[in-house]
RODO-2510 file (C-alpha; in nm, 4 decimals, decimal comma):
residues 215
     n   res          X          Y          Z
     1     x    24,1179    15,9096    19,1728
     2     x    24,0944    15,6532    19,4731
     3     x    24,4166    15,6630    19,7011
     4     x    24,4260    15,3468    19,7457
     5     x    24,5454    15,0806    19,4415
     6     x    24,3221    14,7567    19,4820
     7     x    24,3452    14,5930    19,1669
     8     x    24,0813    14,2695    19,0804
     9     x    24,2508    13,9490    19,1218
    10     x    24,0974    13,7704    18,8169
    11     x    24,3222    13,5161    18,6585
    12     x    24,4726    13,5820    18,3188
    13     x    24,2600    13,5326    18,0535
    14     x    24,5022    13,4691    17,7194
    15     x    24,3672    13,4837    17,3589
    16     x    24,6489    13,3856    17,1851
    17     x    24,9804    13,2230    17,2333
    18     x    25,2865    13,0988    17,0328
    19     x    25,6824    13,0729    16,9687
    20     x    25,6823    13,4635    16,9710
    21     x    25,4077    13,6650    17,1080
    22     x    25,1515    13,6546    17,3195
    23     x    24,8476    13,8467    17,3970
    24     x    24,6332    13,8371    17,6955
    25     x    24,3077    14,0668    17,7939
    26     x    24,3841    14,2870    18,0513
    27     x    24,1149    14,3741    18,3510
    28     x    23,9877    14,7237    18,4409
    29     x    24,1678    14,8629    18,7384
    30     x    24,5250    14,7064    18,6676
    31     x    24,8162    14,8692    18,6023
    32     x    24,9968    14,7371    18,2442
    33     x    25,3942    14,7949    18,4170
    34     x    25,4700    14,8802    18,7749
    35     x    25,4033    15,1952    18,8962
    36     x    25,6249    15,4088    19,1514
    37     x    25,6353    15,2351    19,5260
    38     x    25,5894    14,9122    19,6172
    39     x    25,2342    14,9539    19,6471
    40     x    25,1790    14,9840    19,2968
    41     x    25,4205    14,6970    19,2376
    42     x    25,1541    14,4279    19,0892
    43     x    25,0826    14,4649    18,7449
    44     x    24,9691    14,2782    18,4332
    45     x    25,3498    14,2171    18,2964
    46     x    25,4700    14,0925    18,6482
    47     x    25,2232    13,8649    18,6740
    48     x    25,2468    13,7208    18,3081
    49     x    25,6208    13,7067    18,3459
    50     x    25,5019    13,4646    18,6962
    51     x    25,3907    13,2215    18,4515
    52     x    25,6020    13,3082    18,1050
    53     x    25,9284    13,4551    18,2227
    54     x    26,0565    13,5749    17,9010
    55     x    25,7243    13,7937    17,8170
    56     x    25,8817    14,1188    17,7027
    57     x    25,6668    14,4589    17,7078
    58     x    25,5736    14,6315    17,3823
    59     x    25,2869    14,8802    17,4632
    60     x    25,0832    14,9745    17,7535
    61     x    24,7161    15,0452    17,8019
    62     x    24,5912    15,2800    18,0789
    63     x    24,5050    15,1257    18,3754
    64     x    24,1354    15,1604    18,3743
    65     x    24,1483    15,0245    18,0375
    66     x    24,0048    14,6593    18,0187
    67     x    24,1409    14,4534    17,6752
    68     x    24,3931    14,3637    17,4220
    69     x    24,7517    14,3676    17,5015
    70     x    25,0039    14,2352    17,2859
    71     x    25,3867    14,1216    17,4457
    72     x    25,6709    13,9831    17,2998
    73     x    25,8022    13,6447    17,4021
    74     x    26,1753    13,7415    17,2157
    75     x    26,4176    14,0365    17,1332
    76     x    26,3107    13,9748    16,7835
    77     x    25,9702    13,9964    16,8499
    78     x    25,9609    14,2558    17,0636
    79     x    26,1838    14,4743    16,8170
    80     x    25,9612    14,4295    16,5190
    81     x    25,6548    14,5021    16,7024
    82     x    25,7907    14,8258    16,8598
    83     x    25,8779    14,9440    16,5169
    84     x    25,4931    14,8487    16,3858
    85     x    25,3574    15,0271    16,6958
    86     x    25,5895    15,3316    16,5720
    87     x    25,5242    15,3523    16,2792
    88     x    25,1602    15,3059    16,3146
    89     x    25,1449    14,9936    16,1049
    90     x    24,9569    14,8117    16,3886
    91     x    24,5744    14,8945    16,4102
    92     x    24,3182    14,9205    16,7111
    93     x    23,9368    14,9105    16,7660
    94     x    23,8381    15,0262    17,1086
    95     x    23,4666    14,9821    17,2301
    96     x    23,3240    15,2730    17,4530
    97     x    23,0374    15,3946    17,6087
    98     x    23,0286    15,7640    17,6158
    99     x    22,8221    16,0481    17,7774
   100     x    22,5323    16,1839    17,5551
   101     x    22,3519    16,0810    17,1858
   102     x    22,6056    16,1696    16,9235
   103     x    22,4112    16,3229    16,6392
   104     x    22,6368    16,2048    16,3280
   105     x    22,7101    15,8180    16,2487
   106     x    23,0551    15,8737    16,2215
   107     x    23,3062    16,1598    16,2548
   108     x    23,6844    16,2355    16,3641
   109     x    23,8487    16,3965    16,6259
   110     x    24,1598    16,5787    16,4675
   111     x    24,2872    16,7548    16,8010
   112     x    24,7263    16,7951    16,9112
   113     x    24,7631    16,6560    17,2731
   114     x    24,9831    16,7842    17,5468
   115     x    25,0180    16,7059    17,9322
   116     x    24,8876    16,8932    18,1507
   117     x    25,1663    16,9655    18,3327
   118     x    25,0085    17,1132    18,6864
   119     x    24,7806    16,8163    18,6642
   120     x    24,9346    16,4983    18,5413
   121     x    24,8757    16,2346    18,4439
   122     x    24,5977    16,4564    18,2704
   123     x    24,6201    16,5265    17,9211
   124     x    24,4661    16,8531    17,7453
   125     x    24,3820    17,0151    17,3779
   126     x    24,7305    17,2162    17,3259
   127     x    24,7293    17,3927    16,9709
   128     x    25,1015    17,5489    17,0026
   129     x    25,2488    17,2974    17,1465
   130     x    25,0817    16,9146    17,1365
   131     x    25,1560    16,6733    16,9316
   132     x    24,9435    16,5339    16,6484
   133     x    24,6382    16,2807    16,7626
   134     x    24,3746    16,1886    16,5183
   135     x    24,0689    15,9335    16,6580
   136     x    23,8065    15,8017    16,3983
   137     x    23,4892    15,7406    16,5452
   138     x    23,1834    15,5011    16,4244
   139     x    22,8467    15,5219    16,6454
   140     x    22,6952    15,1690    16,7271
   141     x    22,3874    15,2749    16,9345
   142     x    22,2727    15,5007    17,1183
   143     x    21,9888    15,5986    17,3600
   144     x    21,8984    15,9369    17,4487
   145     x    22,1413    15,9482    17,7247
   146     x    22,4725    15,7251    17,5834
   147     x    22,5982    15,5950    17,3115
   148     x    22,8174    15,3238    17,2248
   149     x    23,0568    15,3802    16,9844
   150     x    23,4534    15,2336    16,8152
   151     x    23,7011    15,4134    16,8403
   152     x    23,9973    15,4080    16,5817
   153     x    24,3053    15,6189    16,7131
   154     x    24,5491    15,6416    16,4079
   155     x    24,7664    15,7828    16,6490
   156     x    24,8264    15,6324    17,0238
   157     x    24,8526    15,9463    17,2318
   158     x    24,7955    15,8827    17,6309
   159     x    24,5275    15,9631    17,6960
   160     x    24,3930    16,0396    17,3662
   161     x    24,0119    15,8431    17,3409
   162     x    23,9193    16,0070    17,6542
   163     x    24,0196    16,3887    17,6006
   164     x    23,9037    16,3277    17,2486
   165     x    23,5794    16,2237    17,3312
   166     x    23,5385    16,4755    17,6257
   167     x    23,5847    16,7824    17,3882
   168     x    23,3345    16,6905    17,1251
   169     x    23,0896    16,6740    17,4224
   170     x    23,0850    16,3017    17,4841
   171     x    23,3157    16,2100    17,8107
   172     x    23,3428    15,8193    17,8302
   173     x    23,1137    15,7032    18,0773
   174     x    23,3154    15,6453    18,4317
   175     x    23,6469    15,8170    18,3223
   176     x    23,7570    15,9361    18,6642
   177     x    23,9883    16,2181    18,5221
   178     x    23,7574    16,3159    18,2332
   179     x    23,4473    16,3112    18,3234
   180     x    23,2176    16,4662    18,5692
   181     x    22,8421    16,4593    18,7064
   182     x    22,6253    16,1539    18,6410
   183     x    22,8686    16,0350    18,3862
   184     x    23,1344    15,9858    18,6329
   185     x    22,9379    15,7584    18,8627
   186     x    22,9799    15,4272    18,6893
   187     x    23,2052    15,0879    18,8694
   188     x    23,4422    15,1213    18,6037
   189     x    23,5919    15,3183    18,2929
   190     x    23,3910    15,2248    18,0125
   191     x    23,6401    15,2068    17,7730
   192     x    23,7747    14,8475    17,6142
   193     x    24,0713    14,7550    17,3511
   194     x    23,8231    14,5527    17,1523
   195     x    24,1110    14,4416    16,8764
   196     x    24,4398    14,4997    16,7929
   197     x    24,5747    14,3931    16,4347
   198     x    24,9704    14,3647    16,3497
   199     x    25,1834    14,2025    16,1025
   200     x    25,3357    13,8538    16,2747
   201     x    25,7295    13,9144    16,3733
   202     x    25,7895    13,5389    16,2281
   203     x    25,6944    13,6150    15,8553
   204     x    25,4950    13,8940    15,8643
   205     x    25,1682    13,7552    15,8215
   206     x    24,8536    13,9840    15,9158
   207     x    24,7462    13,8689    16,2567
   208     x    24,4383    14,0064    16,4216
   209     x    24,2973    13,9236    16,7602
   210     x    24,0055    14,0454    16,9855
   211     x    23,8801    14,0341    17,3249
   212     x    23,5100    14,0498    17,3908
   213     x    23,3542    14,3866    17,5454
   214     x    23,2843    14,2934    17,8886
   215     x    23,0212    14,6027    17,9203
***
């Protein structure tokens, strides 16, 4: 990982707005919540809560994650989406572009997760002790040297796409904890929330929003 936190400046882009929530895309390279020191201070919630004060957190998305985000704008709302995102009632498409031609269509990765304690904030395959995480996969395209595929995460382990996809062979592409060789040497993770669909806090109604793959 690079020492030094230089996150890109690029303004908010936000895909949806009202009375209760709002979701914005987030860039590559920028921490969701401030990190520890004051170097790692700017972050997508400080600056959304710059220009809407009352924007409330509800999830978080790694940092070298580019996409969806969803934040409450009430108590309310940010009570009944915490309970969705709990109880897995929310659902997410992620777009990535991973290491390798995977020979099947489709698959999952049904694998527990645990921390790697001497080397957070790495993740690792722990059959005794990690907790359930279960990714669906769909392949898109590939070439003989990547694919592109969606990912589906029923479950919303950290770290969970990219140790996932790096033990069924297929490290995402530019994952600087994950991946190694010629697949590490891309600008950027290549890893994107392309959708996230939840059930509206005012009325419940099914709600589904996506940001565009920027890779």
């Amino acid at each position: 990982m690079d020492a030094v936190y230089a996150p890109p400046q690029d303004p908010l882009v936000i895909l949806h707005h009202d009375h209760e929530v709002i979701l914005v895309d987030k860039p590559a390279g920028l921490l969701s919540v401030p990190g520890k020191g004051p170097e790692l201070a700017d972050c997508l919630i400080s600056r959304l809560q710059a220009v809407f004060p009352d924007a409330l957190l509800v999830h978080r998305l790694d940092r070298d994650t580019s996409g969806v985000m969803i934040f409450a704008l009430t108590p309310h709302a940010q009570r009944h989406l915490g309970l969705q995102f709990e109880k897995r009632y929310t659902k997410k498409t992620y777009i990535a572009r991973v290491w390798g031609r995977l020979a099947e269509n489709t698959g999952t990765v049904d694998l527990p997760l645990n921390v790697d304690w001497p080397n957070r904030p790495r993740q690792m395959v722990d059959h005794e002790n990690g907790r359930q995480a279960i990714t669906d996969w769909r392949l898109v395209r590939a070439s003989d040297t990547e694919s592109r595929v969606r990912l589906m995460p029923r479950t919303g382990r950290s770290h969970q796409l990219r140790v996932h996809m790096l033990e069924i062979g297929h490290p995402i592409l530019g994952d600087p904890f994950y991946a190694t060789g010629p697949a590490r040497e891309f600008p950027r993770l290549m890893l994107h929330s392309e959708t996230l669909q939840f059930r509206h806090p005012d009325g419940g109604k099914g709600t589904r929003v996506t940001a565009p793959c920027p890779f």
